[in-house]
N, C-alpha and C positions, 0 to 999 in steps of 0.2 A: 675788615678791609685792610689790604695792605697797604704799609707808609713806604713813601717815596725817601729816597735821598736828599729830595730839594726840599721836602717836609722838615726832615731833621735838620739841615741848615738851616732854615728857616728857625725851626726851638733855639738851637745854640747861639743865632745870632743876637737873639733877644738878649743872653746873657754877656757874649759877647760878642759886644758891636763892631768891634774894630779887629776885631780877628781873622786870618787866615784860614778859612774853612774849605775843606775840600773833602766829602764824605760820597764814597761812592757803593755801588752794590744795587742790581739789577731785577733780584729775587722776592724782594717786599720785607722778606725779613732779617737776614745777612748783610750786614756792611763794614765797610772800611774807612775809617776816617781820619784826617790828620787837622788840627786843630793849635794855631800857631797864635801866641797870644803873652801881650806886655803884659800880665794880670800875673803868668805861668814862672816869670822871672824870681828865682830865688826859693823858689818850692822844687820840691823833687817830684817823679817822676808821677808816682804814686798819689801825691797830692794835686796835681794838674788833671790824671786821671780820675781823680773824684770830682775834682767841680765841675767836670764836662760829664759825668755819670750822672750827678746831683739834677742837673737840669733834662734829662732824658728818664729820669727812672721813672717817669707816670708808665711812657709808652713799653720799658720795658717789663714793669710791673705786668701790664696788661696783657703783653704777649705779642703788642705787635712790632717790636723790635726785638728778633730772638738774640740776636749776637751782633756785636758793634766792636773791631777789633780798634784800635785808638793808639793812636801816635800825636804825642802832645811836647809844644817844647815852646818859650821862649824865642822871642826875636833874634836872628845872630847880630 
């Protein structure tokens, strides 16, 4: 069954609550997402993109998230 966008904001929120989530993609399994977050402060690019991977990797393990492109940064 394929996951929705508002599924995966739903996962990320858990981790983070107070984040700026906006993940979109229309297809079930293709998405885009930008994930804005005080947690992200002082970590680099790479490490913000792991802990927003970290909480998603069941579904992409599984295959029902094939590609999840990710733009992660800090509050300005």
């Amino acid at each position: 069954m394929p996951i929705t966008a508002h599924e995966i904001e739903t996962l990320l929120r858990e981790s983070f609550p107070n984040a700026t989530i906006d993940i979109q993609g229309d297809d079930g399994v293709h998405f885009q997402g930008l994930v804005i977050d005080e947690s992200f402060r002082g970590k680099n690019r790479i490490q913000q993109q792991r802990a927003v991977m970290a909480v998603i990797k069941p579904k992409v393990d599984s295959g029902e998230i094939h590609a999840l492109g990710l733009t992660t940064k800090a509050p300005d």
